[in-house]
PDB file with SEQRES, HELIX, SHEET and CRYST1 records, atoms N, CA, C and O in Angstrom:
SEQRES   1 A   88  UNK UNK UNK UNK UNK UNK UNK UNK UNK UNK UNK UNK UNK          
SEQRES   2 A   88  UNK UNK UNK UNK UNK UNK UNK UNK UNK UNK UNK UNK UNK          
SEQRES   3 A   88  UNK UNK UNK UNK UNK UNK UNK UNK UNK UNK UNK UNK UNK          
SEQRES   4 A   88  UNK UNK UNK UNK UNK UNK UNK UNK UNK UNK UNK UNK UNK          
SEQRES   5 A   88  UNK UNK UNK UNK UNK UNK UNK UNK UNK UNK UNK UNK UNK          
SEQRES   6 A   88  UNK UNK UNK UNK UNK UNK UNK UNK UNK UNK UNK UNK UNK          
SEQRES   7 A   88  UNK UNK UNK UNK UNK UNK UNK UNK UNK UNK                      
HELIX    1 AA1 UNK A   14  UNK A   20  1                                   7    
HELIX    2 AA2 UNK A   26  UNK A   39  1                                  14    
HELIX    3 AA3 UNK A   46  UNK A   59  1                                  14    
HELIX    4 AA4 UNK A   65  UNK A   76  1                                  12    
CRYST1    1.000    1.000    1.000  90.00  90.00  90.00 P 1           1          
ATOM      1  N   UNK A   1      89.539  94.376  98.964  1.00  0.00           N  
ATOM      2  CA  UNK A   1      90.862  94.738  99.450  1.00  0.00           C  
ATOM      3  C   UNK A   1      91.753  93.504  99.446  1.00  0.00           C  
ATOM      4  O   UNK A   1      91.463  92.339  99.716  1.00  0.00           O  
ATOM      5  N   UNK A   2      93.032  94.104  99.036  1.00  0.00           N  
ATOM      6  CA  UNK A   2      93.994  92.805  99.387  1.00  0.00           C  
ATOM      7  C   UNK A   2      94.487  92.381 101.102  1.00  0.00           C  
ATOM      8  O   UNK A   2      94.770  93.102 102.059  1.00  0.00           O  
ATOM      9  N   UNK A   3      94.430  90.936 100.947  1.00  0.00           N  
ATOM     10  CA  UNK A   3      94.921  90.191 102.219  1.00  0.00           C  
ATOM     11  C   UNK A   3      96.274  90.499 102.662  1.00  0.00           C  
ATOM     12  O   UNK A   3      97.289  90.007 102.170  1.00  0.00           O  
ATOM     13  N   UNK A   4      96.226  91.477 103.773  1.00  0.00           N  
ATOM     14  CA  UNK A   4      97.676  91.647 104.111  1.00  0.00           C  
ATOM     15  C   UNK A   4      98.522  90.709 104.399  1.00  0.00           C  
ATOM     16  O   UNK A   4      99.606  91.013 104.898  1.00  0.00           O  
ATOM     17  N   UNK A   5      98.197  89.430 104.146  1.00  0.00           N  
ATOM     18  CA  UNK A   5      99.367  87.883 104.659  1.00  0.00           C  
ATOM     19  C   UNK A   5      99.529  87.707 102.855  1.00  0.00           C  
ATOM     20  O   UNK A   5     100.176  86.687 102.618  1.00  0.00           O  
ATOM     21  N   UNK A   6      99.189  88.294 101.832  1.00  0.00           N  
ATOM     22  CA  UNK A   6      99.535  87.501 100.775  1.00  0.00           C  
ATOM     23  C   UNK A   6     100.600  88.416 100.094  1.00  0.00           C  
ATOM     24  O   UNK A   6     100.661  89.645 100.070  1.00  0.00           O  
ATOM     25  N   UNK A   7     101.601  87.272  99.430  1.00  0.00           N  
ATOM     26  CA  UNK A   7     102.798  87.394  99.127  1.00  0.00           C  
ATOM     27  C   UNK A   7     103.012  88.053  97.683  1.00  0.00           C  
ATOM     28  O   UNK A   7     104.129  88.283  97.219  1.00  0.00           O  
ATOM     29  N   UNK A   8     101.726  88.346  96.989  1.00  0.00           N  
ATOM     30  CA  UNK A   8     101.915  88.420  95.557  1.00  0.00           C  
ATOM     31  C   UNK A   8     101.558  89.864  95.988  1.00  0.00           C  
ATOM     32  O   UNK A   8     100.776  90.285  95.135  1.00  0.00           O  
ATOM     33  N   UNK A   9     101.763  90.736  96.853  1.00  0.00           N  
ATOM     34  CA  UNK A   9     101.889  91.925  97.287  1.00  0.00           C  
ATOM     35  C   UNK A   9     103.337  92.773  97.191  1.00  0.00           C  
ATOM     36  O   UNK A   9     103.573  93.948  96.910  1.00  0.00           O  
ATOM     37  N   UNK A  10     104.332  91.463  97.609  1.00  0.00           N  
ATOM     38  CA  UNK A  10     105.402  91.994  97.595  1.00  0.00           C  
ATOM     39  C   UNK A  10     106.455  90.415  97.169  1.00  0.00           C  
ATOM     40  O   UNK A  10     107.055  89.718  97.988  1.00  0.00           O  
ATOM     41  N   UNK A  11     106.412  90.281  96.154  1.00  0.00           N  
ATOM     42  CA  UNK A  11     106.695  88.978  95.650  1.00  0.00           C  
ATOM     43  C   UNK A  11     108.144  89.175  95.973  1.00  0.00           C  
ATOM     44  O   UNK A  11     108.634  88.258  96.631  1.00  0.00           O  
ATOM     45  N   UNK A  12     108.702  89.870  95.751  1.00  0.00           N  
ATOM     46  CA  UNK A  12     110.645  90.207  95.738  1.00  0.00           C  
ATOM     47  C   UNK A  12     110.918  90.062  97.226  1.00  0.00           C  
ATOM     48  O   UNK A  12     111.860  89.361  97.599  1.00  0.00           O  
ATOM     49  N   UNK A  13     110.065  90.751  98.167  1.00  0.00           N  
ATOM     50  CA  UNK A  13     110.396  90.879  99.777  1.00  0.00           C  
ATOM     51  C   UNK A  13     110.969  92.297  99.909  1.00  0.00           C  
ATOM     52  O   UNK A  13     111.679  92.657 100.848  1.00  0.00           O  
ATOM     53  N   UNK A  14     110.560  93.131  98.792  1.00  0.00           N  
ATOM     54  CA  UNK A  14     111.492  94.204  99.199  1.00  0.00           C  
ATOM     55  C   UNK A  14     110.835  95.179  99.795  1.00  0.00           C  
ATOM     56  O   UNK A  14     111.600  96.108 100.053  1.00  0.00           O  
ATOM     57  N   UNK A  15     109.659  95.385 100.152  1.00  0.00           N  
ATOM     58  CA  UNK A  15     109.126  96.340 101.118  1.00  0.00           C  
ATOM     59  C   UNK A  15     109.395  95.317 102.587  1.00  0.00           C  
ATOM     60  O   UNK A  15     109.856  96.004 103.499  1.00  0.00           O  
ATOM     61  N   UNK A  16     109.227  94.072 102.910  1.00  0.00           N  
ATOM     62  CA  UNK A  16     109.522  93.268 104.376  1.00  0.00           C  
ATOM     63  C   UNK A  16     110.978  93.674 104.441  1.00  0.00           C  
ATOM     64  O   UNK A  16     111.345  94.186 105.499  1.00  0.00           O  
ATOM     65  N   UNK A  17     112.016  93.497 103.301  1.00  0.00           N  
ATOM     66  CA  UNK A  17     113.023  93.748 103.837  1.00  0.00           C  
ATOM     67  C   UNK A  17     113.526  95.287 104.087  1.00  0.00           C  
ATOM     68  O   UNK A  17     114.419  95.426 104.922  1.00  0.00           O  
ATOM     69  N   UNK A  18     113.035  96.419 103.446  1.00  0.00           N  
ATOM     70  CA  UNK A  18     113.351  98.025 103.782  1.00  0.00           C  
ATOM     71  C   UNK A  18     112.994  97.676 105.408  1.00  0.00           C  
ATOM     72  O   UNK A  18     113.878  98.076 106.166  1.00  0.00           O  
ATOM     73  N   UNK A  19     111.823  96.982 106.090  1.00  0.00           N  
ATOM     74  CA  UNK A  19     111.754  96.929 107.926  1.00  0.00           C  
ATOM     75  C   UNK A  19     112.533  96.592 108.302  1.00  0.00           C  
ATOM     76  O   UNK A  19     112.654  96.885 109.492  1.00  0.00           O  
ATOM     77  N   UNK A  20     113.613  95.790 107.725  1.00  0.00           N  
ATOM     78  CA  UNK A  20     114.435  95.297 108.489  1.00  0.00           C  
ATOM     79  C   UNK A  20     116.085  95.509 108.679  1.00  0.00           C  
ATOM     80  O   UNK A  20     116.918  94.961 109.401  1.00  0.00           O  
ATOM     81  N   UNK A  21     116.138  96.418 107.821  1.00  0.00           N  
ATOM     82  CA  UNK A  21     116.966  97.346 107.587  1.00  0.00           C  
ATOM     83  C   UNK A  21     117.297  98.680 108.298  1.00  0.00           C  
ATOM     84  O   UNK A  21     116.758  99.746 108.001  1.00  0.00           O  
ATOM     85  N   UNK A  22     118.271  98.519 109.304  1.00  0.00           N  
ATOM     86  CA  UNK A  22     118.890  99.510 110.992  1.00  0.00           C  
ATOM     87  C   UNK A  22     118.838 100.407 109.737  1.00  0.00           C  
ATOM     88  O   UNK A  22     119.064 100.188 108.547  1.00  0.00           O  
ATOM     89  N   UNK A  23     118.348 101.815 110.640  1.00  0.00           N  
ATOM     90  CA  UNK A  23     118.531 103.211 110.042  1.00  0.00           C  
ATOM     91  C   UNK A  23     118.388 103.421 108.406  1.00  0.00           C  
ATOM     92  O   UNK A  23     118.946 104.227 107.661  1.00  0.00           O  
ATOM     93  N   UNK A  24     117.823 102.815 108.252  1.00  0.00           N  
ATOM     94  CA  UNK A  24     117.735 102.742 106.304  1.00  0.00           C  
ATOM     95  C   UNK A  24     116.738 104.459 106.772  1.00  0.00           C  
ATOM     96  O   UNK A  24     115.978 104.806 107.676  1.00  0.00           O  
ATOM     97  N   UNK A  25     117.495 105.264 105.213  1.00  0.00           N  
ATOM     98  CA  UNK A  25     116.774 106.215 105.154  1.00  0.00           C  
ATOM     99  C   UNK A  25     115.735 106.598 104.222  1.00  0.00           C  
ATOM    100  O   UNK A  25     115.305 105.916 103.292  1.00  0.00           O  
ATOM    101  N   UNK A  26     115.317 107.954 104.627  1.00  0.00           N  
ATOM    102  CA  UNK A  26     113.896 108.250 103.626  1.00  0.00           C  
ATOM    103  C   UNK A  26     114.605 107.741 101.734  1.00  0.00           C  
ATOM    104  O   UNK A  26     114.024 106.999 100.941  1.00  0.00           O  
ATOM    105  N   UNK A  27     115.522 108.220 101.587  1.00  0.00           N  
ATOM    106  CA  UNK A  27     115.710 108.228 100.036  1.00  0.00           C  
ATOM    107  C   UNK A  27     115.985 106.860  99.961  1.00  0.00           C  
ATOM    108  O   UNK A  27     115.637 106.548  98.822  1.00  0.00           O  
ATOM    109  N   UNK A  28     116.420 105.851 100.539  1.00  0.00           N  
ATOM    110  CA  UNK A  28     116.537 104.386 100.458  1.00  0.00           C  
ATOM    111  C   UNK A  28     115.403 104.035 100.137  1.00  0.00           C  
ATOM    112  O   UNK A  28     115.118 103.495  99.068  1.00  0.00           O  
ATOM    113  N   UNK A  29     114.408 104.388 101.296  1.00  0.00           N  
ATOM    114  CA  UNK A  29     113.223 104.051 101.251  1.00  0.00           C  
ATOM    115  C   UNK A  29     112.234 104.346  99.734  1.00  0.00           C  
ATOM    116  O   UNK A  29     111.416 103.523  99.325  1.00  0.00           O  
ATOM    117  N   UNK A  30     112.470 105.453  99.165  1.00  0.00           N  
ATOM    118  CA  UNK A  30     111.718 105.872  97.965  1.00  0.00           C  
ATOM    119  C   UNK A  30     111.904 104.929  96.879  1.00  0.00           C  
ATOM    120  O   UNK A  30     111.063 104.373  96.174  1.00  0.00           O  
ATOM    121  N   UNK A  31     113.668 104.829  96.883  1.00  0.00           N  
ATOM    122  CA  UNK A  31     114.046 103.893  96.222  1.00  0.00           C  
ATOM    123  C   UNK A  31     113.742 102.247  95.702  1.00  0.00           C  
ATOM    124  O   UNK A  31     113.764 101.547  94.690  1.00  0.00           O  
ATOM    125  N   UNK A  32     113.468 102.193  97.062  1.00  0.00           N  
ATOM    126  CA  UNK A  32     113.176 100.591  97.243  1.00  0.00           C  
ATOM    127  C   UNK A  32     111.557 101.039  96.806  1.00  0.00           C  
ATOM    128  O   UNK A  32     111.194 100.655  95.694  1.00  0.00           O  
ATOM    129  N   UNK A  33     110.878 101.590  97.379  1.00  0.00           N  
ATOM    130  CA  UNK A  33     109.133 101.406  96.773  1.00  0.00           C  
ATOM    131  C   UNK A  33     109.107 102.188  95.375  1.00  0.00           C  
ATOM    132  O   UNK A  33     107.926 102.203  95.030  1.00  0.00           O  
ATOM    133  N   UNK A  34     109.734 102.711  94.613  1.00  0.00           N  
ATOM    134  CA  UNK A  34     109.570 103.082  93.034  1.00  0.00           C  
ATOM    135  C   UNK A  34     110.466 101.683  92.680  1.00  0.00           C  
ATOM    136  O   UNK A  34     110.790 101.675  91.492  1.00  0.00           O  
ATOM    137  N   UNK A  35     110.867 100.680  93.321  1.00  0.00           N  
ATOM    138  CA  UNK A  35     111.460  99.425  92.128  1.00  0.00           C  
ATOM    139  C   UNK A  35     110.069  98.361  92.774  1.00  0.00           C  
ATOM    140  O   UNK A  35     109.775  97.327  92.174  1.00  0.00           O  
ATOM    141  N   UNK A  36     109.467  98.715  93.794  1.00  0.00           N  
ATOM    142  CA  UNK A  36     108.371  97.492  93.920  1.00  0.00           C  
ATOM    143  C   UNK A  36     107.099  97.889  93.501  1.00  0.00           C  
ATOM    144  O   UNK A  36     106.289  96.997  93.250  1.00  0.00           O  
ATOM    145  N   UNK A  37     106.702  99.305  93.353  1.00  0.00           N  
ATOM    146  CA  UNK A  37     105.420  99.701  92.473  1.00  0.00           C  
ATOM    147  C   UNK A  37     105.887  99.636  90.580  1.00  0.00           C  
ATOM    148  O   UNK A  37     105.047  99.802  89.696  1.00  0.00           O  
ATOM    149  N   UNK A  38     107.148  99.404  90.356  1.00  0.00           N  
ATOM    150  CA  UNK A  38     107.331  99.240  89.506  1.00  0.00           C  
ATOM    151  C   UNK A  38     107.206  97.888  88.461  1.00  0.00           C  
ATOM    152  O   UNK A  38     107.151  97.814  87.233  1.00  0.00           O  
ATOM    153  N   UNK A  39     107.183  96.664  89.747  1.00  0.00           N  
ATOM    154  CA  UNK A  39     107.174  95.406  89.626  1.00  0.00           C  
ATOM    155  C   UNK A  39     105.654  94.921  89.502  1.00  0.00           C  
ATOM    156  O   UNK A  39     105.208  94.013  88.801  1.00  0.00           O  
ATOM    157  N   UNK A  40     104.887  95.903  90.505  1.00  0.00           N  
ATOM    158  CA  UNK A  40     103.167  94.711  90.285  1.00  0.00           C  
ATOM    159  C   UNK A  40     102.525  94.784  88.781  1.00  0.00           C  
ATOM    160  O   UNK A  40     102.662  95.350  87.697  1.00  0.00           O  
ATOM    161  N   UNK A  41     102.109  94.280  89.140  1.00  0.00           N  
ATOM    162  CA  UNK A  41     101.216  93.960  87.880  1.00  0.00           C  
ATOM    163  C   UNK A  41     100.666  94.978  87.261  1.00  0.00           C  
ATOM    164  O   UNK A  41     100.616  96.073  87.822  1.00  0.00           O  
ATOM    165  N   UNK A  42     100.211  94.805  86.125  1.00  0.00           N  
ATOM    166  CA  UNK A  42      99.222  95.982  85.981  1.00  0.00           C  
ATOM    167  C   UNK A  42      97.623  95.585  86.222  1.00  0.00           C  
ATOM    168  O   UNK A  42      96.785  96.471  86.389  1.00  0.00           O  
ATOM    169  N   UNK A  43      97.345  94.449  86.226  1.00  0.00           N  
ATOM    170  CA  UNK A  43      95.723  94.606  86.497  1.00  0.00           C  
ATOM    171  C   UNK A  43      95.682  94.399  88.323  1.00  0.00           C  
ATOM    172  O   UNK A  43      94.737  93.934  88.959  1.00  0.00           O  
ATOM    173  N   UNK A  44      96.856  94.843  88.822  1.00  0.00           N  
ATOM    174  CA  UNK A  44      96.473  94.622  90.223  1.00  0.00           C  
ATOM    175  C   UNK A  44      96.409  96.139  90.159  1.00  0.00           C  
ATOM    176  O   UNK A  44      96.659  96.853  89.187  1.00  0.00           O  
ATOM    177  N   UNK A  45      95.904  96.607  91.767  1.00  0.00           N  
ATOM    178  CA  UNK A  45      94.619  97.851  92.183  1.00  0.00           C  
ATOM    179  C   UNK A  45      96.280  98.376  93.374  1.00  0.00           C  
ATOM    180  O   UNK A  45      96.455  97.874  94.484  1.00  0.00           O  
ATOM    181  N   UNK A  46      96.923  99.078  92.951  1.00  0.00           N  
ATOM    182  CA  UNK A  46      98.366  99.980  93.805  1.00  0.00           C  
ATOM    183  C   UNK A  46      97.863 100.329  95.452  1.00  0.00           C  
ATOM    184  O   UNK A  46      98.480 100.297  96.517  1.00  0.00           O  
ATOM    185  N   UNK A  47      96.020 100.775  94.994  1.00  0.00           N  
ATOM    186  CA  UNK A  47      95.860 101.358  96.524  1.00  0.00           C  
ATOM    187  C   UNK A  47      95.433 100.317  97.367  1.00  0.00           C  
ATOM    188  O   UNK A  47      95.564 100.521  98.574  1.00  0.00           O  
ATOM    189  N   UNK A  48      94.848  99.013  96.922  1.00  0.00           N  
ATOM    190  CA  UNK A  48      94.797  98.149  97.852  1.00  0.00           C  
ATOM    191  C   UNK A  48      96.168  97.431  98.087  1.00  0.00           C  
ATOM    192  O   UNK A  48      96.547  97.325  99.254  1.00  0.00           O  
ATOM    193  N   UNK A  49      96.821  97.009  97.238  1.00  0.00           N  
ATOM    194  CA  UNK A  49      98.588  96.708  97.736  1.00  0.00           C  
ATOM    195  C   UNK A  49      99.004  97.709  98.823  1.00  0.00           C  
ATOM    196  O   UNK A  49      99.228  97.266  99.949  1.00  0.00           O  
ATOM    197  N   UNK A  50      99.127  99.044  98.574  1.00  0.00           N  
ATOM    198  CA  UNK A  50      99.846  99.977  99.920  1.00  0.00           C  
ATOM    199  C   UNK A  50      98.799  99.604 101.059  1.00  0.00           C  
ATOM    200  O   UNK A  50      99.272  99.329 102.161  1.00  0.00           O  
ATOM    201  N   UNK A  51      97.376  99.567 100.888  1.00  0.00           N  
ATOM    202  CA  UNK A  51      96.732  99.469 101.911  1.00  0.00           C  
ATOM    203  C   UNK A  51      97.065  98.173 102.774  1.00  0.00           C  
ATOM    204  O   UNK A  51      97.001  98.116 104.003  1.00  0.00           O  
ATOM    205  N   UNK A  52      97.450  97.092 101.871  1.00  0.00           N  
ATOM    206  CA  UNK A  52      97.656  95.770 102.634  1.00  0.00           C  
ATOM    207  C   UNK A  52      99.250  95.846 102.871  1.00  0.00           C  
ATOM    208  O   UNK A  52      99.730  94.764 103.212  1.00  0.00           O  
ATOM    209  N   UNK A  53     100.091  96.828 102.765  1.00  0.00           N  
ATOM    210  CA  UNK A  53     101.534  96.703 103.345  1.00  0.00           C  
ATOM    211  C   UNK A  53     101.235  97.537 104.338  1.00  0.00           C  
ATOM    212  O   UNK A  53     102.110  97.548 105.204  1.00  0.00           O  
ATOM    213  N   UNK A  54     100.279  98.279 104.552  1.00  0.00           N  
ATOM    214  CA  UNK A  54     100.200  99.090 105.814  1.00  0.00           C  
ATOM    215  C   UNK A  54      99.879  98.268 106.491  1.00  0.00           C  
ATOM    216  O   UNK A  54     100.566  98.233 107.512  1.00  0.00           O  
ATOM    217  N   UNK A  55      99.066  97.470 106.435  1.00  0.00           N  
ATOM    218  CA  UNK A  55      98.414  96.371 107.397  1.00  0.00           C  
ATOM    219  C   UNK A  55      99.315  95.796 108.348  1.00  0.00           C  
ATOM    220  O   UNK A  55      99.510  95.968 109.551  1.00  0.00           O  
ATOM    221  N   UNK A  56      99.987  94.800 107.139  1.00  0.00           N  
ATOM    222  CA  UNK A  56     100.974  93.853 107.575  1.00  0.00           C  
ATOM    223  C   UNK A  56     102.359  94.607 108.950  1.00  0.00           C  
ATOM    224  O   UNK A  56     102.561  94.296 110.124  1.00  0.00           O  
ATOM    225  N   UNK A  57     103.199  95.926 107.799  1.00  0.00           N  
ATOM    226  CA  UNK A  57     104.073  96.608 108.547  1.00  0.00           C  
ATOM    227  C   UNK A  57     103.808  97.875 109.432  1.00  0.00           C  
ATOM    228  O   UNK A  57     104.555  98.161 110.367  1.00  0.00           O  
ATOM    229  N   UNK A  58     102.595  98.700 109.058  1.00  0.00           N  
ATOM    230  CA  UNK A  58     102.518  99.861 110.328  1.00  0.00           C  
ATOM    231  C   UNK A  58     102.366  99.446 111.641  1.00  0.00           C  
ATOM    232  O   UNK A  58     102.965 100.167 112.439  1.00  0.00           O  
ATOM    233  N   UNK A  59     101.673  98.388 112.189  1.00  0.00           N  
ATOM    234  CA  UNK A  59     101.378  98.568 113.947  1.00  0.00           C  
ATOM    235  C   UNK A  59     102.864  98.276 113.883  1.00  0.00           C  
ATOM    236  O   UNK A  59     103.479  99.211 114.397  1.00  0.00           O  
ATOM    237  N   UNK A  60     103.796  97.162 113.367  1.00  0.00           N  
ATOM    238  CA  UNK A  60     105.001  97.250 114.478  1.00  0.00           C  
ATOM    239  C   UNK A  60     106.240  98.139 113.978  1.00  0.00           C  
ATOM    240  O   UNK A  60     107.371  97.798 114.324  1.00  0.00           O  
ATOM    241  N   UNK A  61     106.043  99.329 113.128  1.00  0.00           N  
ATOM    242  CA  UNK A  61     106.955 100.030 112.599  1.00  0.00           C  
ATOM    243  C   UNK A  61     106.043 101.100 112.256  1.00  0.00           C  
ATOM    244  O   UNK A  61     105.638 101.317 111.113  1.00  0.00           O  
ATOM    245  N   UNK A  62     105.659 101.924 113.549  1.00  0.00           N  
ATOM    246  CA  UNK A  62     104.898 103.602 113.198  1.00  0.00           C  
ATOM    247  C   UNK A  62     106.050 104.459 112.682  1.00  0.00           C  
ATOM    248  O   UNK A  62     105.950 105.319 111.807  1.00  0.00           O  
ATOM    249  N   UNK A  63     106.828 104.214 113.146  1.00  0.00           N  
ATOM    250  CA  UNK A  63     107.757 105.667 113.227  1.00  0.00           C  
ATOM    251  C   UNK A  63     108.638 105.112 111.790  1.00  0.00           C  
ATOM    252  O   UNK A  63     109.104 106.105 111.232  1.00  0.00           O  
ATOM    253  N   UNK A  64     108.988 103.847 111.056  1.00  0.00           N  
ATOM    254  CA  UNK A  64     109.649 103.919 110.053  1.00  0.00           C  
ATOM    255  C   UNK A  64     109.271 104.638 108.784  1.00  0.00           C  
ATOM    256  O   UNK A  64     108.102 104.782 108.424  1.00  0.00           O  
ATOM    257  N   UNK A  65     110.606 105.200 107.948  1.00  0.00           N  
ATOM    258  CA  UNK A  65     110.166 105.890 107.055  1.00  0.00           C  
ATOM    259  C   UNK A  65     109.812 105.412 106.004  1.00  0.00           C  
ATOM    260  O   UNK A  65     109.615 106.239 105.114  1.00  0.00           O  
ATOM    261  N   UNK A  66     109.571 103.846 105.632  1.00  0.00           N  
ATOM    262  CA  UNK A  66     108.265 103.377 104.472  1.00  0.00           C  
ATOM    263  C   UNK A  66     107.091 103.047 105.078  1.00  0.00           C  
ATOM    264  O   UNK A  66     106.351 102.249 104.503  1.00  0.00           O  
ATOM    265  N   UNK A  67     106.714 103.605 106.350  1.00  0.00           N  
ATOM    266  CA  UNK A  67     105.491 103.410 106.841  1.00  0.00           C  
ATOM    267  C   UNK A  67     105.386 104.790 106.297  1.00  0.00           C  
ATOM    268  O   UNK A  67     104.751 104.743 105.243  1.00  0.00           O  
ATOM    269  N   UNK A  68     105.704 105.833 106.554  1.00  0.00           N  
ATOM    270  CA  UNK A  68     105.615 107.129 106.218  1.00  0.00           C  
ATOM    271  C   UNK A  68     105.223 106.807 104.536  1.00  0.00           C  
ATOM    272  O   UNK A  68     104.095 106.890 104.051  1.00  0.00           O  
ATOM    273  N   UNK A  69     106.138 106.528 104.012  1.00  0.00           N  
ATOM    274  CA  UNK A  69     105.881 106.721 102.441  1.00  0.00           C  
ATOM    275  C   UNK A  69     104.785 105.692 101.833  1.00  0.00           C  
ATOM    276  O   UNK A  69     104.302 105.861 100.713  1.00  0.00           O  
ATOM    277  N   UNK A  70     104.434 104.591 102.696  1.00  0.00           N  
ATOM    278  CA  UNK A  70     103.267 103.822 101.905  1.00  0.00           C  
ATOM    279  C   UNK A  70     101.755 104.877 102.127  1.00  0.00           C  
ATOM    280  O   UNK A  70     100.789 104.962 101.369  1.00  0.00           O  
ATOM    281  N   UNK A  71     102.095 105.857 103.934  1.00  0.00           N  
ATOM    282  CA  UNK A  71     100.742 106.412 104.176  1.00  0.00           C  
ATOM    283  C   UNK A  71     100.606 107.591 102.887  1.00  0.00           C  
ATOM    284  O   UNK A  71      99.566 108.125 102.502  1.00  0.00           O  
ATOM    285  N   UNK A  72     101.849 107.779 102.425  1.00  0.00           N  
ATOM    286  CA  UNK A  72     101.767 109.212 101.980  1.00  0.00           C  
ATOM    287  C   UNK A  72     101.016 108.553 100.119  1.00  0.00           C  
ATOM    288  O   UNK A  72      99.991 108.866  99.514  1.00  0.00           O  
ATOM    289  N   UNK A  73     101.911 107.785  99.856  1.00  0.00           N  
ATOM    290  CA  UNK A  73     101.512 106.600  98.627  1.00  0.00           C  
ATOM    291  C   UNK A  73      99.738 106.437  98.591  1.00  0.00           C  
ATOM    292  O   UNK A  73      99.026 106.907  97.705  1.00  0.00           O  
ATOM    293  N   UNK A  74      99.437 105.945  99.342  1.00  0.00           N  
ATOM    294  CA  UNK A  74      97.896 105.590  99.512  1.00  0.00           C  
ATOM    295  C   UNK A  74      97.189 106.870  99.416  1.00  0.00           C  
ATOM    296  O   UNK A  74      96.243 107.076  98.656  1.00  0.00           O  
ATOM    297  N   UNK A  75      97.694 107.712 100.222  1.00  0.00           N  
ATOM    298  CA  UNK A  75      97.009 109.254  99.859  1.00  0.00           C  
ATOM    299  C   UNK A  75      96.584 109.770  98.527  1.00  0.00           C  
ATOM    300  O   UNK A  75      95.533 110.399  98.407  1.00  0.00           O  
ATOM    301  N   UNK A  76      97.694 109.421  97.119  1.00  0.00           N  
ATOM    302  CA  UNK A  76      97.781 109.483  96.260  1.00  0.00           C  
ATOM    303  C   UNK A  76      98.123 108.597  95.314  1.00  0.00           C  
ATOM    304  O   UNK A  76      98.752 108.809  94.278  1.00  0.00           O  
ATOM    305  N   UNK A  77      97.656 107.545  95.743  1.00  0.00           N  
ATOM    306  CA  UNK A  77      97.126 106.271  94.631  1.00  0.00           C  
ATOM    307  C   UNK A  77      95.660 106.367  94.084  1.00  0.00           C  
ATOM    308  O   UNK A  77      94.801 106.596  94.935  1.00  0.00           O  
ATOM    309  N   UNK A  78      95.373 106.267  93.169  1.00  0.00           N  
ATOM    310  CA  UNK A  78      93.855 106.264  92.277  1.00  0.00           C  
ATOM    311  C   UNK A  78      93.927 104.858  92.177  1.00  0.00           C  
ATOM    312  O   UNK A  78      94.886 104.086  92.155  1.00  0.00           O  
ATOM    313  N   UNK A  79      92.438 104.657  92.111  1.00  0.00           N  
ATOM    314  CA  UNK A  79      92.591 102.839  90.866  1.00  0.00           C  
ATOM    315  C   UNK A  79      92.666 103.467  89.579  1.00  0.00           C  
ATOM    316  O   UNK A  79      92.434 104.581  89.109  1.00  0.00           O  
ATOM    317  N   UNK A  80      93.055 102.400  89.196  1.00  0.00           N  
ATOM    318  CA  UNK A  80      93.498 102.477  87.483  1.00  0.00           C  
ATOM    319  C   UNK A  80      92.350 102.342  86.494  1.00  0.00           C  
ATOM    320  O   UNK A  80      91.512 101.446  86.592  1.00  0.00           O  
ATOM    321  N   UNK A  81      92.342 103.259  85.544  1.00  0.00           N  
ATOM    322  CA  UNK A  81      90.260 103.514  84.855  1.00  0.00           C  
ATOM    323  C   UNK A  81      91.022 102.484  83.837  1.00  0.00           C  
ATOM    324  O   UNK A  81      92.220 102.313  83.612  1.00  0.00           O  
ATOM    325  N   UNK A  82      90.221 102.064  83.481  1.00  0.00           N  
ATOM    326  CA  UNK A  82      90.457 100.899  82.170  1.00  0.00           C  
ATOM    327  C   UNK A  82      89.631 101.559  81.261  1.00  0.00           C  
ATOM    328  O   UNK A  82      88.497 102.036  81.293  1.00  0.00           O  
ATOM    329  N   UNK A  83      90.711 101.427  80.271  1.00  0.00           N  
ATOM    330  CA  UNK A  83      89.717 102.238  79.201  1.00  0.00           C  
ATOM    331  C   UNK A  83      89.235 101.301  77.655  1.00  0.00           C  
ATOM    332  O   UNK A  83      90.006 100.448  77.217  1.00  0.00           O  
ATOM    333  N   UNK A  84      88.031 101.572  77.025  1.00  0.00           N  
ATOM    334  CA  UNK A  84      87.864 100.690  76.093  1.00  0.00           C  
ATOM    335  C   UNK A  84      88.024 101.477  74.962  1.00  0.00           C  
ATOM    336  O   UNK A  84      88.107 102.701  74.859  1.00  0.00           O  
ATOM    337  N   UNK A  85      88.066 100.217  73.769  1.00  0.00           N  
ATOM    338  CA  UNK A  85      88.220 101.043  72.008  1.00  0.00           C  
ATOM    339  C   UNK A  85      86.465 100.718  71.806  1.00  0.00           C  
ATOM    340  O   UNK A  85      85.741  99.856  72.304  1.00  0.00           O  
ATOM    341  N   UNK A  86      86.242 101.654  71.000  1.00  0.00           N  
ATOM    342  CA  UNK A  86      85.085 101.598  70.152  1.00  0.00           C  
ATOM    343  C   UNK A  86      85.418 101.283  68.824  1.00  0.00           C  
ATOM    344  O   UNK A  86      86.376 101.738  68.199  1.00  0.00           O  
ATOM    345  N   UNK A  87      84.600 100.504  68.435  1.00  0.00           N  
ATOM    346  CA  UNK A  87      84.350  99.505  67.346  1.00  0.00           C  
ATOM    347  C   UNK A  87      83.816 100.645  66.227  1.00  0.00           C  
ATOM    348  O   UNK A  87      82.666 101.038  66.426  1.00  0.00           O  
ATOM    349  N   UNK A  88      84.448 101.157  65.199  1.00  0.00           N  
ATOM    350  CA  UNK A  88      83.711 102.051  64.087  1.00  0.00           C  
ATOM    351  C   UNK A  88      82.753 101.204  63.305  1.00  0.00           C  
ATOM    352  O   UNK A  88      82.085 101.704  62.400  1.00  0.00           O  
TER     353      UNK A  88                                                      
END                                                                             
């Protein structure tokens, strides 16, 4: 699992900053996490990233609505199958 203190989770700040943002709403919120799942990497693992932004932001923001959307995110994150070529 990823370390919820590490920064290459959310390199831009833009899931720390949707918390800090008075009354930001659900569609803000979607917004902002389809431009930061859009940004990681690809050999990084999506469900351990949401799992380690839950970490960091759910105990002091239950009721915000990207706590809502990372729980709902993780629900329906897979890891990513890597797939190989065969050699004819």
């Amino acid at each position: 699992m990823t370390n919820p203190t590490d920064h290459s989770i959310d390199p831009k700040g833009l899931i720390r900053e949707s918390y800090r943002i008075e009354g930001i709403s659900d569609a803000e919120c979607r917004s902002i996490l389809i431009d930061w799942a859009l940004s990681l990497p690809e050999s990084g693992s999506t469900h351990d990233a949401l799992a380690a932004l839950l970490a960091r932001h759910a105990p002091g923001a239950p009721d915000h609505p990207m706590t809502a959307l990372l729980r709902a995110g993780l629900g329906q994150a897979r890891p990513r199958r890597r797939t190989r070529t065969r050699a004819s």
